[in-house]
Backbone as JSON, one array per atom type, in Angstrom:
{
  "sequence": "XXXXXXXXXXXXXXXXXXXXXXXXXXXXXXXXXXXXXXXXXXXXXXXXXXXXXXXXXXXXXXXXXXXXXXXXXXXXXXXXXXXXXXXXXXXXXXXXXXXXXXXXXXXXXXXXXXXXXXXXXXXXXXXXXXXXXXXXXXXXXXXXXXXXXXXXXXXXXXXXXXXXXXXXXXXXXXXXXXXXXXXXXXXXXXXXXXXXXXXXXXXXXXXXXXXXXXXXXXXXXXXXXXXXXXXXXXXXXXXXXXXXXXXXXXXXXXXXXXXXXXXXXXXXXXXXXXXXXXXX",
  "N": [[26.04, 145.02, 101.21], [23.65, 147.1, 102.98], [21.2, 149.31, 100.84], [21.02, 152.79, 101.38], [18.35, 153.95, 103.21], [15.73, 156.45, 102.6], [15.42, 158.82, 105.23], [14.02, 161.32, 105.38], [15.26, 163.22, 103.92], [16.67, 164.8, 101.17], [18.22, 163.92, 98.8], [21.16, 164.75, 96.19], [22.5, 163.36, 94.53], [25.01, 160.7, 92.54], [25.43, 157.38, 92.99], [27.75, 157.28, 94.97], [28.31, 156.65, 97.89], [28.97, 154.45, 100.15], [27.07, 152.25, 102.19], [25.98, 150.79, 105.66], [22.91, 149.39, 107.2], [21.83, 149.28, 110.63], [19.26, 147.6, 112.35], [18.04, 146.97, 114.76], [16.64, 144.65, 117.22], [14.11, 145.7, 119.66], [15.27, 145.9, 122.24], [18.02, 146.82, 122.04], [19.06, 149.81, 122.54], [19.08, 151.69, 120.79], [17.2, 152.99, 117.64], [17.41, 152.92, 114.78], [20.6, 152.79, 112.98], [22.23, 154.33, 110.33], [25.31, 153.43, 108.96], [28.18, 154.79, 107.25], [30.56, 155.48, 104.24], [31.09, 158.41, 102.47], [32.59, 159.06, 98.89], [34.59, 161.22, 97.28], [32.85, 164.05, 95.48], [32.07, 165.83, 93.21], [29.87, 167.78, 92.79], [27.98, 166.68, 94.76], [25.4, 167.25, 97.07], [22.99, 167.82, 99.7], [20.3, 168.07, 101.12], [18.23, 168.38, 104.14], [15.8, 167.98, 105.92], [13.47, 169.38, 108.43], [11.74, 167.43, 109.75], [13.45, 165.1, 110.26], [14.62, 162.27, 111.89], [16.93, 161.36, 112.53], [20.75, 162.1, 114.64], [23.04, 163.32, 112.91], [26.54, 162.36, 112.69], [29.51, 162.89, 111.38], [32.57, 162.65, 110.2], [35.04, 164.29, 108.48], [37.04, 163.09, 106.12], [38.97, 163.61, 104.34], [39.7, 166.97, 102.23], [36.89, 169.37, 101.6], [33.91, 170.83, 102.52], [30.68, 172.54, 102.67], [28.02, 173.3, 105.62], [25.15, 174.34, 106.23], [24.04, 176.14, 109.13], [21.66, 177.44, 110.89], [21.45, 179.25, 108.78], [23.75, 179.86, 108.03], [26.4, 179.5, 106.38], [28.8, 177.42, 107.11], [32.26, 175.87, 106.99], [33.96, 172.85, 106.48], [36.64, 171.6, 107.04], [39.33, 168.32, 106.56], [39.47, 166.45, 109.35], [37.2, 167.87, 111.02], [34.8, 167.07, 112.45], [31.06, 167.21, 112.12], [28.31, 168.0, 113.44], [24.23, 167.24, 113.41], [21.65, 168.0, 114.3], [18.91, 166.25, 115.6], [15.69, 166.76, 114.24], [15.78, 169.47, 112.62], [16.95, 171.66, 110.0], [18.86, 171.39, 107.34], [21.44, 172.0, 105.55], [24.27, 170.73, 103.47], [27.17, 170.68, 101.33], [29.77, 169.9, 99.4], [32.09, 170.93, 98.4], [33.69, 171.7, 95.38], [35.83, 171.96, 94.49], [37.44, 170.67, 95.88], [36.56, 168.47, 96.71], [34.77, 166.81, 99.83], [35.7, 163.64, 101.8], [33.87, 161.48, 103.72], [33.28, 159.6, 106.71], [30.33, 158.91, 108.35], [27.77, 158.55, 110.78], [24.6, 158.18, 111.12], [21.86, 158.21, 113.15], [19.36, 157.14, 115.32], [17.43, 157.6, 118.51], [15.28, 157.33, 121.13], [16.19, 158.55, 123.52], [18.16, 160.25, 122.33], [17.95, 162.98, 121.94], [17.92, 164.41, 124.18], [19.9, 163.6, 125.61], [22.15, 164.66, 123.96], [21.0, 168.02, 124.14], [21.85, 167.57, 127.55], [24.87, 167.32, 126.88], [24.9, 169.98, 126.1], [25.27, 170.02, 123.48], [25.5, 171.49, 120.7], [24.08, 171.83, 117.1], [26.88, 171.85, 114.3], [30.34, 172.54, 113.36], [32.62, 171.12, 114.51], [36.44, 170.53, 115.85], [38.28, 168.04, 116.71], [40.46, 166.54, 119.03], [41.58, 163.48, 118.02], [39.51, 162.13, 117.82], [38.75, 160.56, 115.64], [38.74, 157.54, 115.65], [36.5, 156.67, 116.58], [35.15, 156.91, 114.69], [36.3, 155.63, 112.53], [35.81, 152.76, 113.6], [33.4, 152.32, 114.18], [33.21, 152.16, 111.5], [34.44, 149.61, 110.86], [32.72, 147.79, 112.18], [30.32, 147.94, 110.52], [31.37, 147.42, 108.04], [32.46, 144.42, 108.37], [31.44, 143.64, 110.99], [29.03, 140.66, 112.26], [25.06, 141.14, 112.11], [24.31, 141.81, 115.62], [23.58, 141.64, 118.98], [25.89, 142.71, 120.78], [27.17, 143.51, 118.69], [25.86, 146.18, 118.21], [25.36, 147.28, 120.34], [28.07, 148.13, 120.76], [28.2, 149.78, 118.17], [26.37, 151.78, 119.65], [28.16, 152.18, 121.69], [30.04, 153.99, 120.36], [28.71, 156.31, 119.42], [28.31, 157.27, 121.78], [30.86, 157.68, 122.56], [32.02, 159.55, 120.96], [30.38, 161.82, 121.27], [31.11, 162.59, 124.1], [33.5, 163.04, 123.41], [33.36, 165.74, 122.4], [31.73, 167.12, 123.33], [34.0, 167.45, 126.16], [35.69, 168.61, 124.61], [34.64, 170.79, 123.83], [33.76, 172.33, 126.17], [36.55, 172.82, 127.73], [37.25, 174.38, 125.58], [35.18, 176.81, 125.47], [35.79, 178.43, 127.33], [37.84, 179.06, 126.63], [37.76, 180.56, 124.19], [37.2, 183.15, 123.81], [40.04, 184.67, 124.26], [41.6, 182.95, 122.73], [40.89, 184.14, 120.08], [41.5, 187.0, 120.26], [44.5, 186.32, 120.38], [44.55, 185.98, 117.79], [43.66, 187.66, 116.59], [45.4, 189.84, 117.95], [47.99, 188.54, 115.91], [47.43, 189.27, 113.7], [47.27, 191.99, 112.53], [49.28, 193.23, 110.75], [48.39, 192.38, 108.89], [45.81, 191.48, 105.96], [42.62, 191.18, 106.89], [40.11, 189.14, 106.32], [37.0, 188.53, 108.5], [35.2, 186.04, 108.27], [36.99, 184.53, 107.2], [38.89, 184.13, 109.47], [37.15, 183.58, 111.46], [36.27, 180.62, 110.56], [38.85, 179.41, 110.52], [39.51, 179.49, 113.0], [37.07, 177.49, 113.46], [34.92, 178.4, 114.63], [31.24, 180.32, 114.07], [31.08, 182.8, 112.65], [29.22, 184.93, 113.55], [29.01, 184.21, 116.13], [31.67, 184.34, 116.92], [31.98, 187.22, 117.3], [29.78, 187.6, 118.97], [31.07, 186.35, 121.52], [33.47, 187.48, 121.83], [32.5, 190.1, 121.97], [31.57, 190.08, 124.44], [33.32, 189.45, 126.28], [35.26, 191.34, 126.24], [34.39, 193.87, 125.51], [33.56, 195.29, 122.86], [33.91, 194.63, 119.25], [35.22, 192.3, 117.31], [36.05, 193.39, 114.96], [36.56, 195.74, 115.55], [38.3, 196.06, 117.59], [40.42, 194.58, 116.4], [41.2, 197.49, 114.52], [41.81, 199.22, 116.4], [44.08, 198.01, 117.84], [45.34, 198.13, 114.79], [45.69, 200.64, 115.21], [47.31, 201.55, 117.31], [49.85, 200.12, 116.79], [50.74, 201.65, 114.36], [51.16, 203.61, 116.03], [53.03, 203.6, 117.14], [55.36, 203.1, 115.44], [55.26, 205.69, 114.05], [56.55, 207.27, 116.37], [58.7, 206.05, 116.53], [60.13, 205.06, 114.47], [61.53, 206.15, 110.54], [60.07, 205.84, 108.93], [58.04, 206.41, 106.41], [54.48, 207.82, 106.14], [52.9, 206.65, 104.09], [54.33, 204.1, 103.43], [53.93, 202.86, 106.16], [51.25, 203.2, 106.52], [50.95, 200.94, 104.48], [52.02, 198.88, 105.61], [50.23, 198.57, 107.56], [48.45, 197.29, 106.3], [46.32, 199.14, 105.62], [45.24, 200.34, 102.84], [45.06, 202.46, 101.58], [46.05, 205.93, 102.14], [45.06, 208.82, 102.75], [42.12, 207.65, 103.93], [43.39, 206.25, 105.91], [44.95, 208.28, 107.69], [42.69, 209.52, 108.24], [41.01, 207.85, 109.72], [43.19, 207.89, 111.7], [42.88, 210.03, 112.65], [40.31, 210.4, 113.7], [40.24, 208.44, 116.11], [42.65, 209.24, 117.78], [42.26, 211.93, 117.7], [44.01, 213.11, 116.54], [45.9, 214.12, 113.31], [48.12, 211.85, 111.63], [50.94, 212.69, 110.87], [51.1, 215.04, 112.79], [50.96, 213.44, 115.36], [53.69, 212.29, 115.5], [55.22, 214.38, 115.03], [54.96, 215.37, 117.73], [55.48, 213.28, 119.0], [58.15, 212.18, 119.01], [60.33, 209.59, 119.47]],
  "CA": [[25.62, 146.12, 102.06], [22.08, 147.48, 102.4], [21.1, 150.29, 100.72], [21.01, 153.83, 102.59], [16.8, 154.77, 102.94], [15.65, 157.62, 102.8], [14.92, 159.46, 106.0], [13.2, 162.78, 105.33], [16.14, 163.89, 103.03], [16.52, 165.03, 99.63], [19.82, 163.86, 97.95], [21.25, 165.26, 95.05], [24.05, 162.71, 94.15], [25.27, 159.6, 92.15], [25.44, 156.49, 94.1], [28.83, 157.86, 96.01], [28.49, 156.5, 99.19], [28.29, 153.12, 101.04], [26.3, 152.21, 103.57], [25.12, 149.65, 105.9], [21.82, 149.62, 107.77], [21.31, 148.18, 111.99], [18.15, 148.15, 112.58], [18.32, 146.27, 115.81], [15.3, 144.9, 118.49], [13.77, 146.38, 121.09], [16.66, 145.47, 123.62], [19.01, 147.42, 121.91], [19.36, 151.28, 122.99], [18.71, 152.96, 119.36], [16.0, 152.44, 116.38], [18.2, 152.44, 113.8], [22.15, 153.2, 112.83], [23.76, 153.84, 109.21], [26.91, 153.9, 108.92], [28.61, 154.87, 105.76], [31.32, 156.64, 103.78], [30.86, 159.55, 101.45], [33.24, 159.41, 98.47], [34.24, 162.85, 97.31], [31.93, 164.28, 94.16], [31.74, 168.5, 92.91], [28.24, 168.06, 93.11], [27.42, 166.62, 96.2], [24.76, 168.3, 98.17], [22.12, 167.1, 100.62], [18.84, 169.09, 101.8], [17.8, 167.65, 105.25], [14.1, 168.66, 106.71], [13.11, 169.58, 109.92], [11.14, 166.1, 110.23], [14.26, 163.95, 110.13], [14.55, 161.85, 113.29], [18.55, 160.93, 112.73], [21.47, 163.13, 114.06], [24.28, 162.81, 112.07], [27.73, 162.58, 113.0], [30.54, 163.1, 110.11], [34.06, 162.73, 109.87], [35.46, 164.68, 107.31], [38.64, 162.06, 106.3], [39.63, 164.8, 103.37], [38.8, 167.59, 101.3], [36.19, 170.52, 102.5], [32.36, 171.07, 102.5], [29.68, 173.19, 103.81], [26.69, 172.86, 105.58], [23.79, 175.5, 106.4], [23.45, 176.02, 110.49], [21.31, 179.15, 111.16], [21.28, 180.84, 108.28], [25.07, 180.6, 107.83], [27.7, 178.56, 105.81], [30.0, 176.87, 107.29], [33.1, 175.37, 106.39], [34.4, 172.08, 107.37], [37.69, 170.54, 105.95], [39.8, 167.39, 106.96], [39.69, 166.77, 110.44], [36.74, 168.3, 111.82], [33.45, 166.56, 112.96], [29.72, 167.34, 111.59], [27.37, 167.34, 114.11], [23.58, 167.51, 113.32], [20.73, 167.39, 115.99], [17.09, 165.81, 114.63], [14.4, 167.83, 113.97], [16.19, 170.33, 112.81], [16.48, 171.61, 108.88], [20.35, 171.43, 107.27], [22.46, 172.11, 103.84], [25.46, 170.5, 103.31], [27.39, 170.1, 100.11], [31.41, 169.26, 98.66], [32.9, 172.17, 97.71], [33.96, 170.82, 93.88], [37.68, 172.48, 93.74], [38.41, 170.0, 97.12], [35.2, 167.78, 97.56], [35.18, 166.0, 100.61], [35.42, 161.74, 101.78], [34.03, 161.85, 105.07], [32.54, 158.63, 107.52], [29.36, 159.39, 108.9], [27.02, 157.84, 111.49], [23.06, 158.05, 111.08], [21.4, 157.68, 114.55], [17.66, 157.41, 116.0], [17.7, 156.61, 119.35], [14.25, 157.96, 121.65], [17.26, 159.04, 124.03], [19.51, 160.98, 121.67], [18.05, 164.49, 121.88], [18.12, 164.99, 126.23], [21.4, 163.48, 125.46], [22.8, 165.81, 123.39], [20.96, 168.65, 125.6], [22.75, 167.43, 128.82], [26.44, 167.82, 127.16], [24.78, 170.92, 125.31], [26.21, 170.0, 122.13], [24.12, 171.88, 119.35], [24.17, 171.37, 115.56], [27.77, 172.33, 114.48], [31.69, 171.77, 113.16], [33.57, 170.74, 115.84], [37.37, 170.26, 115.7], [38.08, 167.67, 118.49], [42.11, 165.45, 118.66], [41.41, 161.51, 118.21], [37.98, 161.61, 117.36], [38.8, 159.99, 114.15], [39.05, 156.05, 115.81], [35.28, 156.01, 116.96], [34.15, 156.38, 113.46], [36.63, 154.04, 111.9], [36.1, 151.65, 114.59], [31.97, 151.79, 113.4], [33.39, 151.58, 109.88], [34.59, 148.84, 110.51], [31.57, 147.36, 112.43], [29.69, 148.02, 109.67], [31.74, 146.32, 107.04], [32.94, 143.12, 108.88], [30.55, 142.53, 111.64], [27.3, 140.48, 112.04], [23.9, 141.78, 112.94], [24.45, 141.27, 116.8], [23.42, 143.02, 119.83], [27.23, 142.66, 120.43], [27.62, 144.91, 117.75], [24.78, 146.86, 118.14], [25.76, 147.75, 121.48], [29.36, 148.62, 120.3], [27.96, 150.84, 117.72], [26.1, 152.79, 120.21], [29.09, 153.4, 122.36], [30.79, 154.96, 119.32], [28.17, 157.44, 119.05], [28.36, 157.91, 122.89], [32.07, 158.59, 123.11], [32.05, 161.15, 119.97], [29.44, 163.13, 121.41], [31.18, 162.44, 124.93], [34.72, 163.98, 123.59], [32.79, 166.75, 121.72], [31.53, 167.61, 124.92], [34.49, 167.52, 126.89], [36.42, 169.38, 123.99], [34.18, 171.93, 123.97], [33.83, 172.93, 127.36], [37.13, 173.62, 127.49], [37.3, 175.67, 124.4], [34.66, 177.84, 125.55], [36.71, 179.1, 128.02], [39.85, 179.77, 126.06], [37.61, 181.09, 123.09], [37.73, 185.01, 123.77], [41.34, 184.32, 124.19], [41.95, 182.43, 121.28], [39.89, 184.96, 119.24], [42.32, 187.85, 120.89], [45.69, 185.82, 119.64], [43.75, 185.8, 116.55], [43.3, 189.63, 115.96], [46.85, 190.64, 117.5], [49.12, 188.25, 114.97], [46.71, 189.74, 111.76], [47.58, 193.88, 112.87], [49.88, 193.63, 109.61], [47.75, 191.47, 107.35], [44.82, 192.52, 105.34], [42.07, 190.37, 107.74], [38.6, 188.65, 106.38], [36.52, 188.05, 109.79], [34.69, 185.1, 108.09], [38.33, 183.14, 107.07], [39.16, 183.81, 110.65], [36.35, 182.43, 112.16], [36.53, 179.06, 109.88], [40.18, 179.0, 111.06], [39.04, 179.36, 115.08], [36.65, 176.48, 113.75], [33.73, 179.34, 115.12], [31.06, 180.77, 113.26], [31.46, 184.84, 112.97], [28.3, 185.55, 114.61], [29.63, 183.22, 117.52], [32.89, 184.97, 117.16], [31.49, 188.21, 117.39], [29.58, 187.78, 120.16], [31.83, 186.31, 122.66], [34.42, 188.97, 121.65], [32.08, 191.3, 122.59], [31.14, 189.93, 125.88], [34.38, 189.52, 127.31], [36.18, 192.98, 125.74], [33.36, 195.1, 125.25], [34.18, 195.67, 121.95], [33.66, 194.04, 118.37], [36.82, 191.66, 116.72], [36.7, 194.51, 114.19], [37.09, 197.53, 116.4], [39.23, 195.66, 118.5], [42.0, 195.31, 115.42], [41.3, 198.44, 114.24], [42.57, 199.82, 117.58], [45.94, 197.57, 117.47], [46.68, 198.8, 113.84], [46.32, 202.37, 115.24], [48.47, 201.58, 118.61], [50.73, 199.98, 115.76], [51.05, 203.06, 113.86], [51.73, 205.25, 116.96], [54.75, 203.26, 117.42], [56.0, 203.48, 114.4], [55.5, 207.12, 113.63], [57.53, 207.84, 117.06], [60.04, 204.98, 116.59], [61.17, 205.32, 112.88], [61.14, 207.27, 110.29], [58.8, 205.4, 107.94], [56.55, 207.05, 105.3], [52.97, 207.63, 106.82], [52.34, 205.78, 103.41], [54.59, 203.02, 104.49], [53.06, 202.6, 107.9], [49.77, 202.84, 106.0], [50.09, 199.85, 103.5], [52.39, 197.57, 106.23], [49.17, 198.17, 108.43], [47.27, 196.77, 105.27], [45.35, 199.98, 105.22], [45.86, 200.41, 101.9], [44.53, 204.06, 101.42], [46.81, 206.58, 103.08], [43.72, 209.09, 103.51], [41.84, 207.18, 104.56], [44.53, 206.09, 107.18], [44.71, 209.51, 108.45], [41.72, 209.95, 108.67], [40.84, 207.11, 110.45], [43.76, 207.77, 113.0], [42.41, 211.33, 113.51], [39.69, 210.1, 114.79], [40.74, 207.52, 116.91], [43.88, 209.91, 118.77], [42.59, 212.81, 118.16], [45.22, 214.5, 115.49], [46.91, 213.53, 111.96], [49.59, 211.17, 111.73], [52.14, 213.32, 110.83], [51.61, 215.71, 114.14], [51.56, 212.84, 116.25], [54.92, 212.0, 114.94], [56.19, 215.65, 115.32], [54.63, 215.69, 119.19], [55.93, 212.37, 120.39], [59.45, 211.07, 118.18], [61.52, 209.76, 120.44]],
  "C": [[24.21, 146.54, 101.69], [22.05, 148.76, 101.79], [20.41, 151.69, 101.75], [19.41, 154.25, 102.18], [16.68, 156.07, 102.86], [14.79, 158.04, 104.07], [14.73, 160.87, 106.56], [14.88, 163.45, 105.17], [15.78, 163.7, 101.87], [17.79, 165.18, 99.21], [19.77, 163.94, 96.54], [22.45, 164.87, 94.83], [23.79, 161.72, 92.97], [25.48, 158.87, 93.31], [27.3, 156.81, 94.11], [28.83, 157.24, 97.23], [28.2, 154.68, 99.29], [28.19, 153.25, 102.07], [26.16, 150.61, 104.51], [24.15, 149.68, 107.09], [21.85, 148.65, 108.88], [20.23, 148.7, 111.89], [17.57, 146.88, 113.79], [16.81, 145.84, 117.01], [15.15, 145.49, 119.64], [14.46, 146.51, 122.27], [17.58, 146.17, 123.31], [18.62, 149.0, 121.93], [18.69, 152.03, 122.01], [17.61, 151.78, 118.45], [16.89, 151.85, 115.27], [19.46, 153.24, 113.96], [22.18, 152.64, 111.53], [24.42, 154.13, 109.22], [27.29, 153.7, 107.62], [30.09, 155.65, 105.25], [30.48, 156.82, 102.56], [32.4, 159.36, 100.7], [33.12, 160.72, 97.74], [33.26, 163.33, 95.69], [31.7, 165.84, 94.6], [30.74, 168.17, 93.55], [27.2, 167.31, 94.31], [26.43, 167.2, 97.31], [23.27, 167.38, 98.83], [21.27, 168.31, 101.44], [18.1, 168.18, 103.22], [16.34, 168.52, 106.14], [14.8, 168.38, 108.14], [12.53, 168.49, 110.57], [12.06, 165.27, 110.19], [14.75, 163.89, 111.8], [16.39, 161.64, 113.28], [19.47, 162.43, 113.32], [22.27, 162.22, 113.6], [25.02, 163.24, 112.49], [28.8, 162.35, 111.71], [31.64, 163.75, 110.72], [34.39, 163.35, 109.02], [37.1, 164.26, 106.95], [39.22, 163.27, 105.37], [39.15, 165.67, 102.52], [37.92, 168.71, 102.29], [34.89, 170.17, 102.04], [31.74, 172.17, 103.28], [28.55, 172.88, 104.43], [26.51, 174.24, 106.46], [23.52, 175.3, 107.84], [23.01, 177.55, 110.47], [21.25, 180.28, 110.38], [22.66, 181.2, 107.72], [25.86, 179.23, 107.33], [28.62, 178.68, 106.65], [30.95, 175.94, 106.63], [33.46, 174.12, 107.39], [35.72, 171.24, 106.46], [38.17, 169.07, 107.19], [39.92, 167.51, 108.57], [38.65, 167.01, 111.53], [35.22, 166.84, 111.27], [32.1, 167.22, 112.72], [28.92, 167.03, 112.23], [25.73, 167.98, 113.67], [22.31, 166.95, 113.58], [20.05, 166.9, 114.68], [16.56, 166.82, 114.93], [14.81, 169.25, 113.6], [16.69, 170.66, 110.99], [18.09, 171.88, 108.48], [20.3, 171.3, 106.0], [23.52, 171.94, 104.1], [25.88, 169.96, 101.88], [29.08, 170.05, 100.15], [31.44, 170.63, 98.15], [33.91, 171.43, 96.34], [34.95, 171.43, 94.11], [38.37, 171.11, 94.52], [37.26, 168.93, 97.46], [35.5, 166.55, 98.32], [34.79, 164.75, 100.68], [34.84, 162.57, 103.32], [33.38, 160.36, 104.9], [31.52, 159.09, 108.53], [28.85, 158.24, 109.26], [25.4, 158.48, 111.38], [22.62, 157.44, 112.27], [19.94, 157.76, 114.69], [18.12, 156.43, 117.18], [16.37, 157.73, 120.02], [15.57, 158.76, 122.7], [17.78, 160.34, 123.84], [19.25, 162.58, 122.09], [18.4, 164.95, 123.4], [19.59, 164.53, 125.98], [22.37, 164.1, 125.47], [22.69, 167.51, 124.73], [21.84, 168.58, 126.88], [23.86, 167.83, 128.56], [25.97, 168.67, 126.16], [25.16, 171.0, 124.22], [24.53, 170.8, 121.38], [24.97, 171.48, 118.11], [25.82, 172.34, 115.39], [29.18, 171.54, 114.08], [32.51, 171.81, 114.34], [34.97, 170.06, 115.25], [38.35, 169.55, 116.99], [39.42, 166.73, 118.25], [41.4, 164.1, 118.72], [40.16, 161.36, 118.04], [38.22, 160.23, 116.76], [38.22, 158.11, 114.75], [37.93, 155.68, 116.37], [34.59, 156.13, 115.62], [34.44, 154.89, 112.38], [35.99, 152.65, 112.66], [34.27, 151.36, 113.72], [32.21, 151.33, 112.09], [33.51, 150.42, 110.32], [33.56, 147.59, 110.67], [30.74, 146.95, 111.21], [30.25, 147.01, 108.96], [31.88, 145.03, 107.59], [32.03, 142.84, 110.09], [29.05, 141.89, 111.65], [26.55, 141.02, 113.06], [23.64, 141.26, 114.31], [24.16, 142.16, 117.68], [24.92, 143.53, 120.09], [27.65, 144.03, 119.86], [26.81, 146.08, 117.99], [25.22, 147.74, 119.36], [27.86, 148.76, 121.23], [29.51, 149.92, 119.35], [27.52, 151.89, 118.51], [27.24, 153.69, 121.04], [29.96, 154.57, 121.75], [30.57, 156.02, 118.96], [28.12, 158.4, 120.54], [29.8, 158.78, 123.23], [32.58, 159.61, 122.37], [31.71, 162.18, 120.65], [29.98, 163.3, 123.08], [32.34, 163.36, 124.71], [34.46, 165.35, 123.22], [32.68, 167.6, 122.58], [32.86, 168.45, 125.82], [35.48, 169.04, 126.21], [36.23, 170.93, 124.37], [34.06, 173.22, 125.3], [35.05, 173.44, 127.61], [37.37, 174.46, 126.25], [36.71, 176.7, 124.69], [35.45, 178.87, 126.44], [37.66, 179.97, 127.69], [38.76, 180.47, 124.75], [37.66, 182.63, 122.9], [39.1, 185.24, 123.89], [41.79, 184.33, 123.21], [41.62, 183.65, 119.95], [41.32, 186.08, 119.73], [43.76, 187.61, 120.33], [45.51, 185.98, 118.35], [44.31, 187.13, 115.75], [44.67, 189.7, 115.94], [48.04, 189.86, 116.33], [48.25, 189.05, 113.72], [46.74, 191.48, 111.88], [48.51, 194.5, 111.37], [49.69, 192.86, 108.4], [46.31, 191.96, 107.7], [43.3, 191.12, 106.2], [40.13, 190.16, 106.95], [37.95, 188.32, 107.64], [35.93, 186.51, 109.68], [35.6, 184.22, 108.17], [38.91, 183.29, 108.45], [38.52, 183.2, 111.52], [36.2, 181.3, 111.91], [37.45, 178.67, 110.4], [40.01, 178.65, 112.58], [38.04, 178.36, 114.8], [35.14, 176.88, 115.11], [33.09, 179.93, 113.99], [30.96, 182.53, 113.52], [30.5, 184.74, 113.21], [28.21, 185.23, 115.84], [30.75, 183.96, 118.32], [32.41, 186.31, 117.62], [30.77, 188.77, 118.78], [30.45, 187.25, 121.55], [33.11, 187.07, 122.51], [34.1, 190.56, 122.78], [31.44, 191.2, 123.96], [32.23, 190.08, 126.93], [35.31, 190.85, 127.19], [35.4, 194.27, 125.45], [33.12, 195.47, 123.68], [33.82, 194.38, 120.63], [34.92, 193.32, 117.95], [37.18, 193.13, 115.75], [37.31, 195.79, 114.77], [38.07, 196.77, 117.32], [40.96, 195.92, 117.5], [42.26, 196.21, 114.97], [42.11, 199.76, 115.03], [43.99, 199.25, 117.51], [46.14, 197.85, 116.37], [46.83, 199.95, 114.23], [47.43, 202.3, 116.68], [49.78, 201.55, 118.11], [51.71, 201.03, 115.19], [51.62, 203.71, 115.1], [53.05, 204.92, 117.32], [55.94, 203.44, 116.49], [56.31, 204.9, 113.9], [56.39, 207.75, 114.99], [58.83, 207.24, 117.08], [60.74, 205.25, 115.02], [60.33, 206.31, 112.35], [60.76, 207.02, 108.9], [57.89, 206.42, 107.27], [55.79, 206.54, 105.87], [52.38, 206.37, 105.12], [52.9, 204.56, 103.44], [54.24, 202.45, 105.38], [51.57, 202.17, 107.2], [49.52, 201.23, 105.26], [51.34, 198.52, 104.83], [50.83, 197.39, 107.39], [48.02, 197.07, 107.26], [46.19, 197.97, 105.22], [45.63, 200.42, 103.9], [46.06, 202.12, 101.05], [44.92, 204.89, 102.16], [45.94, 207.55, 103.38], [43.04, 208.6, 103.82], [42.48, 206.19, 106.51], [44.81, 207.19, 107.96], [44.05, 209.79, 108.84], [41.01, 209.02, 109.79], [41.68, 206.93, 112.09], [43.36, 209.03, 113.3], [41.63, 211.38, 114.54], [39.31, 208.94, 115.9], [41.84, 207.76, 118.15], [43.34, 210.96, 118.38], [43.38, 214.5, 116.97], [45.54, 213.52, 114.34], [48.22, 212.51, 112.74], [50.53, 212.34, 112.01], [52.41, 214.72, 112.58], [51.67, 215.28, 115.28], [53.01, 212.21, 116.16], [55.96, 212.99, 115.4], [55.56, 216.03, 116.8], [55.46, 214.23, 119.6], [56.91, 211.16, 119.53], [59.84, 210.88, 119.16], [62.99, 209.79, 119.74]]
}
């Protein structure tokens, strides 16, 4: 196998990975394609400039990682897909408790970016069913076949029908995502709720989450649950005959003044005299 070049990155590994380098003629679609796996390593991390012509596509076969879009860690475990445009500046590393294998594709194609553009994909973890069998399928390219347009051509479609299901995935997701986000909030009304581990879980990043929350409900994810634990509560204080400090720590509020106080001003009055206005 050839060794992986360097193209306007800065790796901070042991030799971990194999690779193998197309670098195909003028007849074929793209400049170059590596294809490789990542075995897993703590210390894993990769600094990618703004001058790097490749995106990268990554599998993540097991294990977790992050990488740097915007300013913001993300999480990506088993399963999800690593997409990252060119020209564009990225951190990704192995989270050492779980550090991830993944199969990644290295692309330059004059093409690729209007590409991307057209099915709007931006930089990003994507969690898409059956991906998985267009990266193996390059793995295997890579390892077992010869330098052929053949192949060459075979590799490209692999990178076409990733970024083709990515696409398709996505589009519907966007749809269902203020939704999804909404199922989200009301099962967590009696658990103690991080916004960040919920948005990793929705496979969104919380400033993503956040805003299409607040486009379609008016309203923030936080003030949104904050309202179902107090609807919560009002049921409870007319339906049984629960301790307000009961009610308080099954809401996960853990601070019973503060729980009062918070439903005062939200209804209006104390617990306890909405309780003694409306028991049934």
């Amino acid at each position: 196998m050839s060794n992986f070049k360097n193209l306007n990155y800065s790796v901070k590994y042991p030799q971990k990975e194999t690779a193998t380098a197309f670098l195909p003629d003028n007849e074929i679609p793209f400049a170059i394609a590596v294809i490789g796996i990542t075995y897993p390593l703590a210390d894993y991390y990769v600094t990618r400039l703004s001058t790097s012509k490749t995106v990268d596509l990554e599998y993540v076969t097991s294990g977790k990682g992050e990488v740097l879009i915007d300013g913001e860690w993300m999480t990506a475990s088993a399963g999800d897909v690593m997409i990252l445009r060119c020209g564009e500046a990225h951190e990704y590393r192995a989270l050492p408790d779980n550090p991830w294998q993944k199969l990644w594709i290295n692309y330059i194609a004059g093409y690729i970016r209007p590409f991307l553009d057209s099915y709007r994909i931006k930089s990003g973890i994507y969690h898409v069913p059956d991906i998985r069998q267009y990266f193996d399928l390059a793995a295997e390219l890579a390892l077992n076949a010869e330098m052929s347009a053949d192949t060459c051509y075979k590799i490209a479609d692999c990178v076409h029908e990733i970024i083709s299901a990515i696409a398709i995935h996505s589009e519907l997701g966007t749809k269902n995502d203020a939704g999804r986000i909404r199922e989200a909030l009301n099962a967590s009304v009696y658990k103690k709720v991080d916004l960040t581990e919920l948005a990793e879980r929705l496979h969104i990043s919380k400033s993503s989450m956040i805003r299409i929350f607040k486009k379609h409900y008016g309203m923030t994810p936080y003030e949104y649950l904050l309202s179902a634990k107090i609807e919560s509560a009002k049921l409870l204080l007319a339906s049984t005959e629960m301790p307000i400090r009961e009610i308080s720590d099954k809401l996960c509020i853990s601070d019973e003044h503060y729980f009062s106080t918070l439903f005062l001003q939200r209804v209006g009055i104390r617990p306890r005299e909405y309780r003694r206005k409306n028991k049934l």
